[in-house]
Each structure stands twice: as C-alpha cells, then as structure tokens.
C-alpha positions in Angstrom: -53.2 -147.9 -67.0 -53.1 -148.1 -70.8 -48.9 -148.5 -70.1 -49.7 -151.7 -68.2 -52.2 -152.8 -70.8 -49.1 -152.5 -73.3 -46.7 -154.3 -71.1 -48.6 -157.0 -70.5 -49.5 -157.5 -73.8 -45.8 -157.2 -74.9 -45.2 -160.2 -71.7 -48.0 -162.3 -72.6 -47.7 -162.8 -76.7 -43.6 -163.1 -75.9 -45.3 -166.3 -73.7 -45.2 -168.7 -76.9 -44.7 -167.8 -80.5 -47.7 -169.5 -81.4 -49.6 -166.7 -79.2 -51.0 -164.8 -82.2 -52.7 -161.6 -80.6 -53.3 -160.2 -76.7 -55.7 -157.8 -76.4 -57.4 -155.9 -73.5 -60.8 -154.9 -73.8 -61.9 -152.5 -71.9 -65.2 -150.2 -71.1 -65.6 -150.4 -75.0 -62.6 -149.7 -75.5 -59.6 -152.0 -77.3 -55.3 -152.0 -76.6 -53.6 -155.0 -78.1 -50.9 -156.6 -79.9 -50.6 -158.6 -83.0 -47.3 -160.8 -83.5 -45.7 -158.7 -85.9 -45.6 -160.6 -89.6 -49.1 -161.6 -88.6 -52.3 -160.5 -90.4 -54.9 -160.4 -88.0 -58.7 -162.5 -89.0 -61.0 -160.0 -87.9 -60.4 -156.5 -88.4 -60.6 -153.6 -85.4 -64.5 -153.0 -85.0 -65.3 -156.8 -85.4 -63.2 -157.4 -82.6 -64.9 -155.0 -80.1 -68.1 -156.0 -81.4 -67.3 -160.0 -80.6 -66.0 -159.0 -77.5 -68.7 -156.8 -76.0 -70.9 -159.8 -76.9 -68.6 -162.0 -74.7 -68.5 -159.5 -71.7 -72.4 -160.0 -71.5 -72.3 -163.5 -71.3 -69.8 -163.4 -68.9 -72.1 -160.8 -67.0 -74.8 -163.2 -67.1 -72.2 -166.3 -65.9 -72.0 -164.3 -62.9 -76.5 -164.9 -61.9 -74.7 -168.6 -61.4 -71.1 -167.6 -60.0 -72.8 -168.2 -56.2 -73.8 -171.8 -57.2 -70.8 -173.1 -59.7 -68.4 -170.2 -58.8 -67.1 -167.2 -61.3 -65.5 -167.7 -64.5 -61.9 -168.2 -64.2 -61.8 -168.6 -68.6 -63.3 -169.2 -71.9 -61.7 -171.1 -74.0 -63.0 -170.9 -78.1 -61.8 -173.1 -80.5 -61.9 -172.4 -84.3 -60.7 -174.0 -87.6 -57.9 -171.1 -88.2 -57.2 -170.1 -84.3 -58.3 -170.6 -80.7 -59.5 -168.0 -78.4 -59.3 -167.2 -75.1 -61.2 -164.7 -72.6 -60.6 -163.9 -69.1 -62.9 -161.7 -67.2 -60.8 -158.9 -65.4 -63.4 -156.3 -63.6 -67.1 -155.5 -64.7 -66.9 -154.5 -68.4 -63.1 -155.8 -69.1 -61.5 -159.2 -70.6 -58.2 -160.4 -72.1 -58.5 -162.0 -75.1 -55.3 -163.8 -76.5 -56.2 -165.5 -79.9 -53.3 -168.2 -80.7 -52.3 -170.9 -83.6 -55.2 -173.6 -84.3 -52.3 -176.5 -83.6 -51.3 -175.0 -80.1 -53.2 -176.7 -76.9 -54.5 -173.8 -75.5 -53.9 -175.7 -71.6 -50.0 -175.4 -72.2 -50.0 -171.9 -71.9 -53.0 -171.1 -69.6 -50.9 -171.5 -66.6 -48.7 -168.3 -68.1 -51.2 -166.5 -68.8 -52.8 -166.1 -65.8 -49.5 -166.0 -63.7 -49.1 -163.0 -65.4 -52.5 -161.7 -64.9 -51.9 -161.8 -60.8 -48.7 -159.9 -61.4 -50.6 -157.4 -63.0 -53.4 -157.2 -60.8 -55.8 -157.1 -63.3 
C-alpha cells in the first residue's frame, strides 16, 4: 500500500506547481511529499498532531452524514498556504497543502479524479 501512497503523491503534487505538499495520513501514521526546493511550515510531528485532530472531526461529521450526507472535503485557508483534507477510510485523510494565491476549486476536480483511480 505505502507504494501507492508514494505514487499518488508523486501524481497529485505533479497536478499544479503551486501544489506545495501531498500527504497521506494514515492509522497515525504519515507518507508524503514536499515539492522539492520547498521548505515545509510545520515540521513532521506537528503535522500528525494537526491531522489526527482533523480525522476526529471528521469522525464526528459522520453523527450528521445520514441527515446532510458524508464529507466529500475540507478546505482551510491560511495567510501563507491553503489546506485541504479528504477523508479516505476510518482513521485516513489526504492532505495536499498548496500556494496561498492558488483557488483551491481549480484543482479539486484533479484531485479527487485521482483519488477514484486509486481507490482510496
């Protein structure tokens, strides 16, 4: 599984080159890829800890998936970047963090085309 997690990483951030880091979190555990000549914002632990918080809101999204339907995305937007995190599974996201100028809804479409071909 971790080969696929590195291919489509390696798919996704080759999306756009404002696409700054894809990540896959999953089960605690963290595979992703910075654009190389990037430095990244948060370091390694930060970003598992800001992502397990994310997978238990998503968790409790679900209590109101039956009435509004399940969370397709979240989109965050910061002064220095935007992020963005799909639910794939239980305990597992993507996360793709891109450039604060980039519309996050031009590349959302990709994104999640590639998604289905992955099956996650």
């Amino acid at each position: 599984m971790i080969l696929d997690y590195n291919r489509f990483c390696d798919e996704v951030i080759e999306t756009d080159s404002r696409i700054r880091y894809v990540g896959i979190y999953d089960s605690g555990g963290l595979y992703g890829k910075l654009r190389e000549g990037l430095n990244s914002f948060l370091d390694k632990e930060e970003t598992v800890d800001s992502l397990a918080d994310v997978v238990k809101t998503f968790a409790k999204r679900k209590l109101l998936a039956p009435k509004i339907g399940y969370t397709i995305y979240a989109l965050e937007t910061y002064e220095k970047v935007n992020r963005i995190t799909i639910p794939i599974g239980t305990n597992s996201l993507i996360l793709v963090s891109t450039d604060a100028i980039l519309n996050p809804s031009e590349i959302l479409d990709k994104i999640l085309q590639i998604k289905r071909k992955y099956g996650f």
